[in-house]
Every structure is written in structure tokens, then in C-alpha cells.
ROFI-387255 format. One record per atom (N, C-alpha, C): atom name; residue number from 1; y, z, x. Coordinates in Angstrom, 2 decimals, m for minus. Layout:
<sites>
{'CA',NUM,{Y,Z,X}}
...
</sites>
This chain:
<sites>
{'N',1,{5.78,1.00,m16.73}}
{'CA',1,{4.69,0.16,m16.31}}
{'C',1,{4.36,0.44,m14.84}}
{'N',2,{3.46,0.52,m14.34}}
{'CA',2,{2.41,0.31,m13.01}}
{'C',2,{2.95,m0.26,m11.97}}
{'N',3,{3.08,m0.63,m11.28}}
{'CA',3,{2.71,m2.12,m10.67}}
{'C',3,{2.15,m1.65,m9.81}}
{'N',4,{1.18,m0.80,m9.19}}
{'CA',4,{0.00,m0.16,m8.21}}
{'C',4,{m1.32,0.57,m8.74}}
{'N',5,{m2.46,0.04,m8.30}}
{'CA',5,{m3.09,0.82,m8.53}}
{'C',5,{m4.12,0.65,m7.45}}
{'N',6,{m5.12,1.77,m7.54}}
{'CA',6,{m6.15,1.62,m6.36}}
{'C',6,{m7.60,2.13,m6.65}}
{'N',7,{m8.16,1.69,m6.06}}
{'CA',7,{m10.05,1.29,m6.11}}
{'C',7,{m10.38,2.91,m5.76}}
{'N',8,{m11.54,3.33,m6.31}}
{'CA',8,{m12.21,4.34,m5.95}}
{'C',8,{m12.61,4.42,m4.81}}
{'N',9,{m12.85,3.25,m3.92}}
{'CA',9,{m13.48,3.30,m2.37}}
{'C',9,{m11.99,3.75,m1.64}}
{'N',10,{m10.95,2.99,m1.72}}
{'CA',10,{m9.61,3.39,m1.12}}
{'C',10,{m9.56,4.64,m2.02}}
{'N',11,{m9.80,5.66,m2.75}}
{'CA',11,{m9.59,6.69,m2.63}}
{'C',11,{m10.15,7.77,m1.85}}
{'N',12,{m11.46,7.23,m1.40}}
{'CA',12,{m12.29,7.97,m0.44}}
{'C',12,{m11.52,8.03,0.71}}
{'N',13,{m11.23,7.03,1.56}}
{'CA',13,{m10.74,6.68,2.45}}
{'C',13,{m9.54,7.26,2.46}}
{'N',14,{m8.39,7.34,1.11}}
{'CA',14,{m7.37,8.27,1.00}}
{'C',14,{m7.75,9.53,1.30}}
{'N',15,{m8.75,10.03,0.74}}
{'CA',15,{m9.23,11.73,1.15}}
{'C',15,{m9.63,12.22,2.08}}
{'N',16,{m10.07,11.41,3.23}}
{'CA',16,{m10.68,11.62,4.29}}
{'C',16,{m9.47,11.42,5.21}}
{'N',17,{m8.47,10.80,5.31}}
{'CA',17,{m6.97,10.61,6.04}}
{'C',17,{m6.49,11.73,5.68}}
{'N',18,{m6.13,12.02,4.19}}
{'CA',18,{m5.58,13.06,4.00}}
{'C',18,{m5.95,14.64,4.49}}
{'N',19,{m7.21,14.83,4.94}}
{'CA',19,{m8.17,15.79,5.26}}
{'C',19,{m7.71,16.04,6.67}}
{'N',20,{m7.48,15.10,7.40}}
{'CA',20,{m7.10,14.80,8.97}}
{'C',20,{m5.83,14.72,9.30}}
{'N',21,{m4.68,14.00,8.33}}
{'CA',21,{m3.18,14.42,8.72}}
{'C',21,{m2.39,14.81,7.54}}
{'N',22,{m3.12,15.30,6.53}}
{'CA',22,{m1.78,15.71,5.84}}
{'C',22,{m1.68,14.79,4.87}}
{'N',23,{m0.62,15.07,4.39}}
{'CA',23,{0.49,14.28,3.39}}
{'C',23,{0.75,13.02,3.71}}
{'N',24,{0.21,11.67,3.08}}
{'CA',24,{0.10,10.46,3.17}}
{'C',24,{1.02,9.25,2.36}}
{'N',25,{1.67,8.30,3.08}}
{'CA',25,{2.45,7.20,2.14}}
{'C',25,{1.90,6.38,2.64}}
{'N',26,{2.03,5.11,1.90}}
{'CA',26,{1.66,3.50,2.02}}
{'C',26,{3.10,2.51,2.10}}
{'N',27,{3.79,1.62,3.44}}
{'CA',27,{4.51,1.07,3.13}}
{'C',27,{3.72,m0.90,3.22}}
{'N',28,{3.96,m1.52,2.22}}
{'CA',28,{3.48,m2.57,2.54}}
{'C',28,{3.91,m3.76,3.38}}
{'N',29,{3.62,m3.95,4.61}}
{'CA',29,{4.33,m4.59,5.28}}
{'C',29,{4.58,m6.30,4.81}}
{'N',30,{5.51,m6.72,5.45}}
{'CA',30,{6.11,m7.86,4.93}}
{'C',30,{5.75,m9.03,5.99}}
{'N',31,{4.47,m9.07,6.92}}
{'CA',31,{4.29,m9.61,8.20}}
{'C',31,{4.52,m9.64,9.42}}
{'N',32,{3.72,m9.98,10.42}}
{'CA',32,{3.90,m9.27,11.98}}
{'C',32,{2.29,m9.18,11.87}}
{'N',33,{1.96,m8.21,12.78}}
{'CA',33,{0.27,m8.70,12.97}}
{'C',33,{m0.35,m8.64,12.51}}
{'N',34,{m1.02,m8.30,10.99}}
{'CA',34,{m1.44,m8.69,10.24}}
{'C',34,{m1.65,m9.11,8.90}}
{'N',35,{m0.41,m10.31,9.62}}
{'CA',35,{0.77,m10.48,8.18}}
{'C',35,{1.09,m9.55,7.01}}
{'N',36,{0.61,m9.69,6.04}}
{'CA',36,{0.95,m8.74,5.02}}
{'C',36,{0.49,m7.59,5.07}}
{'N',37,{0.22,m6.49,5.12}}
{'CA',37,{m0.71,m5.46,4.76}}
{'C',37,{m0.24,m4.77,4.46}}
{'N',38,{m1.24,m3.71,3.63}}
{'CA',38,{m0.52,m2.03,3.27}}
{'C',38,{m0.72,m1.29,4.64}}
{'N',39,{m0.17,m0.56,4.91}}
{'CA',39,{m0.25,0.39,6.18}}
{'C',39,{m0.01,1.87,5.76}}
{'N',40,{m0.92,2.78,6.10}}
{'CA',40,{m0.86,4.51,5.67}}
{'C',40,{m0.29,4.61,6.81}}
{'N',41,{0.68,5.56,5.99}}
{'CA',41,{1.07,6.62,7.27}}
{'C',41,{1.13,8.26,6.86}}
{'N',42,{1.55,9.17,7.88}}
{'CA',42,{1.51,10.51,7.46}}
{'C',42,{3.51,10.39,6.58}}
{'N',43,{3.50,11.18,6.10}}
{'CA',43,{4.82,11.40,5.19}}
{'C',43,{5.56,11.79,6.36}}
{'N',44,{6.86,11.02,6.81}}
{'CA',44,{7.45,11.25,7.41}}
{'C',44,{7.73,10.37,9.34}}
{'N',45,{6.71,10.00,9.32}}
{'CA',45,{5.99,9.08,10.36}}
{'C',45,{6.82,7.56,10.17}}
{'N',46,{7.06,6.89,8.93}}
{'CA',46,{7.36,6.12,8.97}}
{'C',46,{8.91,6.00,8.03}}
{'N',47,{10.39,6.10,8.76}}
{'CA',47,{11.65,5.97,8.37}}
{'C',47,{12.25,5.00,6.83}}
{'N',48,{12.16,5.23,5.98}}
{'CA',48,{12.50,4.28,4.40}}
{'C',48,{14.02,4.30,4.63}}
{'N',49,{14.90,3.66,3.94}}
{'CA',49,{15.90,3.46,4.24}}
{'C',49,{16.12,2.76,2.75}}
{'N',50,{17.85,2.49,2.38}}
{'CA',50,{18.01,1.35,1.04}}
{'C',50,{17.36,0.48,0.77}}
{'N',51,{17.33,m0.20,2.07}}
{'CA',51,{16.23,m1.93,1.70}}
{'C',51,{14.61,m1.26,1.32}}
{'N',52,{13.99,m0.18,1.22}}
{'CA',52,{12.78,m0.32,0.74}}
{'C',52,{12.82,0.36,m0.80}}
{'N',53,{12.10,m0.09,m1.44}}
{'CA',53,{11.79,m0.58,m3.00}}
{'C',53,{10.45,0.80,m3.01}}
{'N',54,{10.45,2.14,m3.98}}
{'CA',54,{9.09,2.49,m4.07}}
{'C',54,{8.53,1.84,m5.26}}
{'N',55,{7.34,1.44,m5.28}}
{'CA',55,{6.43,0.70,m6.31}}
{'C',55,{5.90,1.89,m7.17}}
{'N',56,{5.80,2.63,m6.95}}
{'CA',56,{4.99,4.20,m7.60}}
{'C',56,{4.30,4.79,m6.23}}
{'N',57,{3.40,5.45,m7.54}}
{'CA',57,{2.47,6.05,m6.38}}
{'C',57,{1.02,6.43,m7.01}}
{'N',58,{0.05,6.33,m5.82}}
{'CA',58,{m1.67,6.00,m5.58}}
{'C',58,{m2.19,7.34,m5.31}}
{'N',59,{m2.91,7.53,m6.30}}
{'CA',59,{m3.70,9.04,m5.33}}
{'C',59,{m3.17,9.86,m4.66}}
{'N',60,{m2.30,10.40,m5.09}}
{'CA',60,{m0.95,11.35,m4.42}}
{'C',60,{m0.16,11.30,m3.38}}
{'N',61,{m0.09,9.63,m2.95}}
{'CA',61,{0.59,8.83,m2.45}}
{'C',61,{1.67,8.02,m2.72}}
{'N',62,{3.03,8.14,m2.35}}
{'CA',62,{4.05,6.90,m2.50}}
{'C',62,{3.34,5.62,m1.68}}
{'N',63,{4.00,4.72,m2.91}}
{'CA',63,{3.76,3.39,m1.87}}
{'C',63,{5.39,2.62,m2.08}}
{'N',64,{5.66,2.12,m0.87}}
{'CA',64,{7.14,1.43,m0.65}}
{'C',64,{6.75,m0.27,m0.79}}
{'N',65,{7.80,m0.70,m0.55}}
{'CA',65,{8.18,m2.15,0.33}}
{'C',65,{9.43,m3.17,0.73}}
{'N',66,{9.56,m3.37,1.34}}
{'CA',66,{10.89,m3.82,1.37}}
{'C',66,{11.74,m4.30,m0.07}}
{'N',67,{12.85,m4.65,0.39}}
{'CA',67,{13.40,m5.19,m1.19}}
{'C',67,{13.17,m6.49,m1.29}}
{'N',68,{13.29,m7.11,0.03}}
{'CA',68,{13.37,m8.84,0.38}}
{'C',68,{11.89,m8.57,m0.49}}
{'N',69,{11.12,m8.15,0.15}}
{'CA',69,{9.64,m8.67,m0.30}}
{'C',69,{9.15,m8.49,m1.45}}
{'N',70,{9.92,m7.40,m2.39}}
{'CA',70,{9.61,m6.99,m3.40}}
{'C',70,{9.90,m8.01,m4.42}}
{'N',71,{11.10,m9.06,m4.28}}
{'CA',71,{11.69,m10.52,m4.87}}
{'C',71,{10.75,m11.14,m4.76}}
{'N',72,{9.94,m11.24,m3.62}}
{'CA',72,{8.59,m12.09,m3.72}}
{'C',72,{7.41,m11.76,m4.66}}
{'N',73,{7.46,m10.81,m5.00}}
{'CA',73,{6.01,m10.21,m5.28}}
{'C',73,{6.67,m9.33,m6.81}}
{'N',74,{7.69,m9.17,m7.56}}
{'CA',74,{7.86,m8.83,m8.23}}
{'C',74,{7.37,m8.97,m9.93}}
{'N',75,{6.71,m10.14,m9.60}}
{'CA',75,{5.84,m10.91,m10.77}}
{'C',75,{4.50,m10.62,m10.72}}
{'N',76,{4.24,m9.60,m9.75}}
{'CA',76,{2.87,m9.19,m9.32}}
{'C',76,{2.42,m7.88,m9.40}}
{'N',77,{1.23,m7.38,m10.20}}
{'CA',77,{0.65,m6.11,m10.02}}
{'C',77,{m0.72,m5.90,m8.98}}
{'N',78,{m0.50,m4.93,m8.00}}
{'CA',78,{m0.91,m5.03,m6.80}}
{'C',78,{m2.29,m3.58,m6.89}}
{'N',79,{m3.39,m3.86,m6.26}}
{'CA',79,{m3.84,m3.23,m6.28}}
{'C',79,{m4.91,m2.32,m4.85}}
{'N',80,{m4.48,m1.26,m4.62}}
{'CA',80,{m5.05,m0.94,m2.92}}
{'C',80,{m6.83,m0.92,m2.70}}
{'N',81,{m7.21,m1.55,m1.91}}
{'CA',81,{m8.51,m1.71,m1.70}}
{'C',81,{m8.68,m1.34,m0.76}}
{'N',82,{m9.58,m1.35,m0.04}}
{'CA',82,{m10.43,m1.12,0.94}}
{'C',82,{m11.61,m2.37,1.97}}
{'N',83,{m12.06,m2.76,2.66}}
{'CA',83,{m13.09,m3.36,3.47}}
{'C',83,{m13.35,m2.95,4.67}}
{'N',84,{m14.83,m3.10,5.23}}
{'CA',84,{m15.14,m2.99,6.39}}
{'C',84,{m14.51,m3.88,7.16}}
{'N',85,{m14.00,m3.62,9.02}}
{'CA',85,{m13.30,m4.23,9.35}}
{'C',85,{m11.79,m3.91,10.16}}
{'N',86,{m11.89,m4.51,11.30}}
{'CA',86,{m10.63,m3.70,12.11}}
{'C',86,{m9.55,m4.80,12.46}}
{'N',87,{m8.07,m4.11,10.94}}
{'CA',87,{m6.98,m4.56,11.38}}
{'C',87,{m6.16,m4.91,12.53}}
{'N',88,{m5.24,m5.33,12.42}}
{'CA',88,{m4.58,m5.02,14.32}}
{'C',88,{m2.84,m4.67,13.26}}
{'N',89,{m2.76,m3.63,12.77}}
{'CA',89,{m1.77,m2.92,12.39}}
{'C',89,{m1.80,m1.21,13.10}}
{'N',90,{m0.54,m0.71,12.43}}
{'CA',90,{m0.73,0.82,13.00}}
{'C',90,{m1.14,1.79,11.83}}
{'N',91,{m1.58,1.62,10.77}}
{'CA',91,{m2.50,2.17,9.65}}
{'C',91,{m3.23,2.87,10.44}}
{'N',92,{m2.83,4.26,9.58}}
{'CA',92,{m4.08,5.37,9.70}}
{'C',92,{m5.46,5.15,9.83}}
{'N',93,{m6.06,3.87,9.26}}
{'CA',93,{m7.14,3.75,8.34}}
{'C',93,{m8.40,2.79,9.64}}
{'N',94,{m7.17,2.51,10.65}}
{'CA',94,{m7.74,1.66,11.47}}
{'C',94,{m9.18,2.03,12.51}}
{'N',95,{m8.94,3.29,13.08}}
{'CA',95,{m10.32,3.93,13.65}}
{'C',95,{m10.79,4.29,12.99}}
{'N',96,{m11.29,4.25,11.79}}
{'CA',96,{m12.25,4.65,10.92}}
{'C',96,{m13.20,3.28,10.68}}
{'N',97,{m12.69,1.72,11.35}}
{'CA',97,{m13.23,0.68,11.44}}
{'C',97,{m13.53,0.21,9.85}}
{'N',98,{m12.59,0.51,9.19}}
{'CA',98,{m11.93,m0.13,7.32}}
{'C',98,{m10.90,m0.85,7.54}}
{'N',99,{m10.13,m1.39,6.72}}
{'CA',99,{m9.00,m1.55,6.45}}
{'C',99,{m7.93,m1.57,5.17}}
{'N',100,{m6.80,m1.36,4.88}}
{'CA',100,{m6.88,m1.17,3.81}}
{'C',100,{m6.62,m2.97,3.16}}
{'N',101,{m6.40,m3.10,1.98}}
{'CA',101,{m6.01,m4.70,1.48}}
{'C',101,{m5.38,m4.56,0.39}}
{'N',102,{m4.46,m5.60,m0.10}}
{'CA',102,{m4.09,m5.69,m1.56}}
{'C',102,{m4.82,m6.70,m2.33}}
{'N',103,{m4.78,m6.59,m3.43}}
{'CA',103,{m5.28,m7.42,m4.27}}
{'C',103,{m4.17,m7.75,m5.42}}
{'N',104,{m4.05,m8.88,m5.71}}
{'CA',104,{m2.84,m9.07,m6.74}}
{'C',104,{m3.08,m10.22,m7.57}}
{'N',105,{m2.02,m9.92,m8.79}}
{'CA',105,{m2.44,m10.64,m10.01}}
{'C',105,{m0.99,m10.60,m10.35}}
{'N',106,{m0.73,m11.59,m11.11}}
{'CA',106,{0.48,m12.26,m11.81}}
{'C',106,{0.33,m10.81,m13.06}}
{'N',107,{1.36,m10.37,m13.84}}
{'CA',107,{1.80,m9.40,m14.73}}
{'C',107,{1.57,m10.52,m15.64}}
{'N',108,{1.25,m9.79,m16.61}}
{'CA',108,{0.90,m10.63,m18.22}}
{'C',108,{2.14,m9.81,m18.71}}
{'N',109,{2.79,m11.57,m19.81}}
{'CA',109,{4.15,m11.07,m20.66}}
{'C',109,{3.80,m9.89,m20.93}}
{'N',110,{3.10,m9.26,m21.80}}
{'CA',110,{3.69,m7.87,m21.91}}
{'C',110,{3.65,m6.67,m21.17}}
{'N',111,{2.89,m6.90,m20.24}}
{'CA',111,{3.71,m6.01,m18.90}}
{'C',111,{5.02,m6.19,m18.73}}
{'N',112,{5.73,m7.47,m18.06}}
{'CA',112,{6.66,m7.62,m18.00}}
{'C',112,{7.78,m7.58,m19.23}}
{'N',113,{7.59,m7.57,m20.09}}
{'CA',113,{8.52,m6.97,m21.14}}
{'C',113,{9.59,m8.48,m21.68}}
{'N',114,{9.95,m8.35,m22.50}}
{'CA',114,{10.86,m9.79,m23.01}}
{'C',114,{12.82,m9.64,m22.89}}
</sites>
């Protein structure tokens, strides 16, 4: 099963990052300045360690998140978006004056399995 997926506009926005640095991941932050968010980075830019959880992966992207946070949100299928609009995170996505967003929905029983 899924639990990521992402909008055709955040794939633009994926291609045009990717065009400019390379090889791209998403870790979703768990709060700090703008509380939750997904944040791009280039592969390698940002250190994963045991405590992060990968969710899959987006448009030839991993996406992470902590483990703590993943207990929170584990009942949830998440999906990467896009809006006009300037975060105050360290996302790639930020001088391009977008941002990225999640969107989420509770898993229906049979996603989640019995």
C-alpha cells in the first residue's frame, strides 16, 4: 500500500528543482518554523538516521519522517502539493516563491488491512 502520493503541479515543481540540483528527497518535518511541512532537499544534504521512517517514494523521490511522527500520522495517507506562497523553512522550493504542503486523509479499512 501507498501512503504518498503527489499532485501533478508538485511534479512540475519536482522537475524544475531537479533540473537545478540534482537528485531530490522530501523529509517531512515534525515542527519548528513552519510547523509541519514537507521540505526538499538535494540527496544527501539532509542526514536520516534510525528514528526516520521512509513512507515510499514521489516522482523519483524518497520521502522520510521521523518515527515519533510517523505514530501520529500512521492512520493517514498523505499527499504532496504545491501553493503559491513563501514558507519560512529550508526547502528547495522556497525561492521559487511556492511551497510545498501535505494534504491528508484517514486510510479506509481496506487500505489498512484487518
Amino acid at each position: 500500500m501507498s501512503r504518498i502520493a503527489v499532485t501533478k503541479d508538485a511534479e512540475q515543481i519536482i522537475d524544475t528543482l531537479r533540473a537545478k540540483y540534482g537528485e531530490l528527497m522530501f523529509h517531512q518535518s515534525g515542527g519548528c518554523c513552519d510547523g509541519s511541512a514537507p521540505m526538499c532537499f538535494e540527496v544527501g544534504e539532509l542526514m536520516l538516521n534510525e528514528t526516520d521512517v521512509k513512507l515510499g517514494e514521489i516522482h523519483g523521490c524518497e520521502f522520510y519522517m521521523s518515527r515519533d511522527q510517523f505514530e501520529y500520522w500512521k492512520h493517514t495517507h498523505l499527499t504532496l502539493d504545491v501553493v503559491p506562497g513563501r514558507g519560512a523553512s529550508f526547502s528547495l522550493e522556497i525561492p521559487m516563491g511556492v511551497r510545498f504542503i501535505i494534504k491528508s486523509r484517514l486510510l479506509q479499512p481496506h487500505e489498512v488491512g484487518s
